[in-house]
C-alpha positions as CSV (number, residue, x, y, z in Angstrom):
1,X,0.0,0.0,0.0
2,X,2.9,2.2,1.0
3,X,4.8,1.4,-2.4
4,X,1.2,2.2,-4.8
5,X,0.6,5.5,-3.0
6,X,4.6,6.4,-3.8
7,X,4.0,5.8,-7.0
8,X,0.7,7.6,-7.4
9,X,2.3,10.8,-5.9
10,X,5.4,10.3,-8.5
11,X,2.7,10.2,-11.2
12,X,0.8,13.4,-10.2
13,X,3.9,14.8,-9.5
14,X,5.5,13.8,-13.0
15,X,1.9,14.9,-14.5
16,X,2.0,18.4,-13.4
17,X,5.7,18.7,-14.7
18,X,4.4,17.9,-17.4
19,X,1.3,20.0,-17.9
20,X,3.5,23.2,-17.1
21,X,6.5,22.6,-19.0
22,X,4.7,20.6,-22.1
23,X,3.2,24.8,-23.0
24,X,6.8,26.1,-22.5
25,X,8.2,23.6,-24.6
26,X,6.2,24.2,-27.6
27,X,6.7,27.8,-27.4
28,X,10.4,27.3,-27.7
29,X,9.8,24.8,-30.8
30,X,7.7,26.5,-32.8
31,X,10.0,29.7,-32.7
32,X,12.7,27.4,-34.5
33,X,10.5,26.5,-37.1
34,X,9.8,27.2,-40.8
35,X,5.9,27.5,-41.0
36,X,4.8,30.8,-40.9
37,X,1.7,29.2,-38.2
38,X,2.6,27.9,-34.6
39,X,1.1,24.3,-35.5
40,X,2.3,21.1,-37.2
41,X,3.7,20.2,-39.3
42,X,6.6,22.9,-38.5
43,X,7.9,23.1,-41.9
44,X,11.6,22.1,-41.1
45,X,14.2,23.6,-38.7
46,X,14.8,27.4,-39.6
47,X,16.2,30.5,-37.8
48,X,13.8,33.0,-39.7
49,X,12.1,34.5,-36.7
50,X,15.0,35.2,-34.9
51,X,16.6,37.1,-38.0
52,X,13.5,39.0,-38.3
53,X,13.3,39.9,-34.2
54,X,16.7,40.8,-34.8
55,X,16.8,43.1,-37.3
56,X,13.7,45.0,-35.7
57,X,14.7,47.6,-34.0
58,X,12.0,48.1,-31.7
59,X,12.8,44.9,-30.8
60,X,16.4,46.6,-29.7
61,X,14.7,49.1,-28.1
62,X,12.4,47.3,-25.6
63,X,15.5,44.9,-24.8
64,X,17.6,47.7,-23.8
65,X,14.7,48.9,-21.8
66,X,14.8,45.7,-20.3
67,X,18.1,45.5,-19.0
68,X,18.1,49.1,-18.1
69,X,14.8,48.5,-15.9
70,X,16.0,45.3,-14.7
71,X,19.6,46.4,-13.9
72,X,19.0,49.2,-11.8
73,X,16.4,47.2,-10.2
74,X,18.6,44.5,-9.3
75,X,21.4,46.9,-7.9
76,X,18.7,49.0,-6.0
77,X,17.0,46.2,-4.3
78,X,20.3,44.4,-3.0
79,X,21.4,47.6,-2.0
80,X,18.3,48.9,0.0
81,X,17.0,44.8,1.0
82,X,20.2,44.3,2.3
83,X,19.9,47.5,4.7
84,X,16.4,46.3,5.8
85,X,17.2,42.6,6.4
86,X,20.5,44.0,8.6
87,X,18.3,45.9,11.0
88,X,15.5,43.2,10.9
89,X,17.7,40.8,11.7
90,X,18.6,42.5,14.8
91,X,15.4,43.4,16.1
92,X,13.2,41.3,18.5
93,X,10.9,38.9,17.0
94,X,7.6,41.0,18.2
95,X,8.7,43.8,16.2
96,X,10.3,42.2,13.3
97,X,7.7,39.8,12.2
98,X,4.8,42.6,11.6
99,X,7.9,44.9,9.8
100,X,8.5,41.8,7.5
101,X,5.0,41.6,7.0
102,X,4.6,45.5,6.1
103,X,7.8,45.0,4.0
104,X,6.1,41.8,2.2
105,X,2.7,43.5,1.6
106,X,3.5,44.2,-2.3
107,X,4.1,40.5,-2.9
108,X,0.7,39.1,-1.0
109,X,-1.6,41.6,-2.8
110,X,-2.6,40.8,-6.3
111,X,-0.2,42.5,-9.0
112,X,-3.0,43.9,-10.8
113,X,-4.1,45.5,-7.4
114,X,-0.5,46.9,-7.3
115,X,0.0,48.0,-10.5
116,X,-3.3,50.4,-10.3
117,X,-2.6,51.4,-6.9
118,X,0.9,52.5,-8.2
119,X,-0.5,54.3,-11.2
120,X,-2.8,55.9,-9.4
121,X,-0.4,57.5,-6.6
122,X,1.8,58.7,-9.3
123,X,-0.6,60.6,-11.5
124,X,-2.1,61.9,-7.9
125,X,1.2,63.4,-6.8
126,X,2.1,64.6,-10.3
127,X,4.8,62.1,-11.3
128,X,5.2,61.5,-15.2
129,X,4.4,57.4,-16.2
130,X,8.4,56.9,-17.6
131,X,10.5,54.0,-17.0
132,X,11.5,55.8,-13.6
133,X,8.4,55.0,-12.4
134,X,8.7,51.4,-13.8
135,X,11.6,51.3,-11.7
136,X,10.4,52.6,-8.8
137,X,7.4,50.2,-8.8
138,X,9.8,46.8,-9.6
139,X,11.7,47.8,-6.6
140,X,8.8,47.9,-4.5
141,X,7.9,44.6,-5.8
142,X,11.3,42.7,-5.8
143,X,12.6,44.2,-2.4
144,X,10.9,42.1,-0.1
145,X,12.3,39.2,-1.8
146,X,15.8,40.3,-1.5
147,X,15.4,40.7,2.3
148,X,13.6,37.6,3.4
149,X,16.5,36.0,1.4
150,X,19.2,38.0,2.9
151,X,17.5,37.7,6.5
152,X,17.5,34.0,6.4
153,X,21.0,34.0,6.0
154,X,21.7,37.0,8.7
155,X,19.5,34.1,11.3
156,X,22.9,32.1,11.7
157,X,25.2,34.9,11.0
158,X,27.9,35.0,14.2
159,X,27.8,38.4,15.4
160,X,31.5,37.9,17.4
161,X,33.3,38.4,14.7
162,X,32.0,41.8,13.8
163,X,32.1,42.3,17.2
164,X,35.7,41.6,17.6
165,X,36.6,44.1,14.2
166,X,34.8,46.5,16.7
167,X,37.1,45.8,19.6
168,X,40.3,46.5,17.0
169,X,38.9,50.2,16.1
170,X,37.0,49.5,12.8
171,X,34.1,51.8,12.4
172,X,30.3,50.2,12.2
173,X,31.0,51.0,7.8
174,X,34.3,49.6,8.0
175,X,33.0,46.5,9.7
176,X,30.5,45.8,7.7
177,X,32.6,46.5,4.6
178,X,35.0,43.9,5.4
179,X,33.7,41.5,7.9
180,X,29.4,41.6,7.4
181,X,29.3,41.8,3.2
182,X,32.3,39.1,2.4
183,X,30.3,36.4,4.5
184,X,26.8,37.4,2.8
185,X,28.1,38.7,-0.1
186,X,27.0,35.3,-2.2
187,X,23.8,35.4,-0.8
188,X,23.7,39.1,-1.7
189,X,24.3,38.5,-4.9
190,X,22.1,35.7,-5.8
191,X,19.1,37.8,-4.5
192,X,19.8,40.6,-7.0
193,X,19.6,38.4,-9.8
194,X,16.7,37.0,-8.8
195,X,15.0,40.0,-8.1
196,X,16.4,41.2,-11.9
197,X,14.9,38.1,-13.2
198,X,11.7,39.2,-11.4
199,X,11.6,42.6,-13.0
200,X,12.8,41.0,-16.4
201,X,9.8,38.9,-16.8
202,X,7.2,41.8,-15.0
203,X,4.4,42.4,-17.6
204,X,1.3,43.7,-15.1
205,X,3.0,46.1,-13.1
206,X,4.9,47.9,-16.3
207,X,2.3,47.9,-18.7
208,X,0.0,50.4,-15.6
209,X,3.3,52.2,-15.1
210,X,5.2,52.8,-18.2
211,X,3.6,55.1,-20.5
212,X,5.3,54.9,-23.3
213,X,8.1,52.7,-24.6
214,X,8.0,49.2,-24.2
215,X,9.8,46.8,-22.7
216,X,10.0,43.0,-23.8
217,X,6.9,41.6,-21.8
218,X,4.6,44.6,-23.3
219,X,6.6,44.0,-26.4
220,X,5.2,40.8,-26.6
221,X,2.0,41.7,-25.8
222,X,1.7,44.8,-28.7
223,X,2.9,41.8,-31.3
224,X,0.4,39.4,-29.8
225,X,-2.6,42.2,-30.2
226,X,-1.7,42.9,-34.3
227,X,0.2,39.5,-34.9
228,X,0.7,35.6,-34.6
229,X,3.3,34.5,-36.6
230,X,6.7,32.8,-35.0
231,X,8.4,35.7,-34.1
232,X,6.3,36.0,-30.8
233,X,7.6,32.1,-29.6
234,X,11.0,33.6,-30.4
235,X,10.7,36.5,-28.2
236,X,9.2,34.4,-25.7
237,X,12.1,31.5,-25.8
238,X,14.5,34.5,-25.4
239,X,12.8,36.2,-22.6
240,X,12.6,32.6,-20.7
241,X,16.4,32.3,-21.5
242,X,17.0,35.3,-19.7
243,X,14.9,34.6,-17.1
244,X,15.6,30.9,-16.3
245,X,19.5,31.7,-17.0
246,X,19.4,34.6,-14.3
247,X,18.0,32.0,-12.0
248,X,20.7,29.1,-12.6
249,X,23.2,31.4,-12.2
250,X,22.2,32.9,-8.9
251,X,21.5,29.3,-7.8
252,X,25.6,28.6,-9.1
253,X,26.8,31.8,-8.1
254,X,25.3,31.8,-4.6
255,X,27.0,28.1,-4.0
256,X,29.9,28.4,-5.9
257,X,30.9,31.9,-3.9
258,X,29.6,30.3,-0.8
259,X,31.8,27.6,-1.0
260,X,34.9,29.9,-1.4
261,X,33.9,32.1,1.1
């Protein structure tokens, strides 16, 4: 009996793999092939779709928007999550538990919620819809990510040794400079790219916040709305390139770093 319900778990298990990645993987094969429709037969191999993305240049344009967005994102977040999980991390549990859960509220509330609440507080205090204001609104988003992950770390962090740089004269900046960040500093790291590959993949929040410009999730979504040939699969397989590769790495990165320190 034991054995049979192993197995049955294995199978639902191995059936919703399946149903999520079986979508995914068709995206990524029809953008390699040679029918100008997303069905079978495919037509043959081809790279068409990606020499016509690439020689768009609005294509270009909403990439570079992209990275920009999701750059500064990235460095912002580690920067200011980091902060926020130091001084969490030393409060008592009474008071940090209901700051985490302040911090957190963007995550728990529906992104469409968030995305109007966000456009409507910036056209209320006057603030232009730019990619600034995409910025602004990813980093509310992504933070609290970066600082439960850089809080769980901080949980088992030993406090002496900072303690004894104190005791030789370093400053609280000079201590954490060279004792706090070296020890975290994978764990740092591996929460900004996730939180870049958060931003990278946002569609909700930037479509309510943007204005004009695109970048590649509402990219995807103009082509979608006047379009359904190839080219939107091969957008798509890049995008989850980006996306899943930013992951792996941080995942790699975070061990690998870990490890050496």
């Amino acid at each position: 009996m034991r054995a049979l319900r192993a197995w049955l778990w294995r199978a639902f298990a191995a059936a919703g793999f399946l149903f999520l990645l079986t979508p995914l993987a068709l995206v990524v094969l029809f953008s390699f092939g040679g029918s100008a429709t997303a069905t079978f037969p495919m037509g043959g191999l081809s790279l068409r779709w990606y020499e016509d993305i690439f020689a768009d240049p609005y294509f270009w344009g909403a990439f570079r928007n992209s990275l920009v967005v999701s750059g500064t994102v990235a460095l912002a977040s580690s920067v200011m999550g980091t902060m926020a999980a130091l001084a969490l991390a030393r409060w008592r549990e009474r008071f940090a538990t209901p700051a985490m859960m302040v911090l957190a509220a963007p995550v728990m509330v529906p992104p469409l919620m968030v995305a109007i609440t966000l456009m409507v507080s910036y056209v209320t205090v006057g603030l232009q819809l730019s990619l600034g204001t995409v910025i602004l609104s990813h980093v509310i988003f992504t933070q609290p990510f970066v600082i439960l992950i850089v809080q769980a770390r901080m949980l088992g962090f030993d406090y002496s040794t900072v303690e004894s740089a104190r005791d030789l004269g370093a400053t609280p900046l000079m201590a954490f400079l060279t004792v706090t960040l070296p020890i975290i500093r994978p764990t740092v790291i591996g929460a900004a790219l996730i939180a870049m590959a958060i931003s990278l993949d946002d569609f909700i929040i930037t479509f309510f916040t943007i204005s004009g410009g695109n970048t590649l999730p509402t990219f995807i979504w103009g082509m979608i709305r006047t379009q359904t040939d190839p080219t939107i699969n091969a957008i798509a397989t890049l995008l989850v390139s980006l996306t899943v590769g930013l992951s792996l790495i941080a995942i790699w990165g975070t061990r690998q770093l870990g490890l050496r320190s």
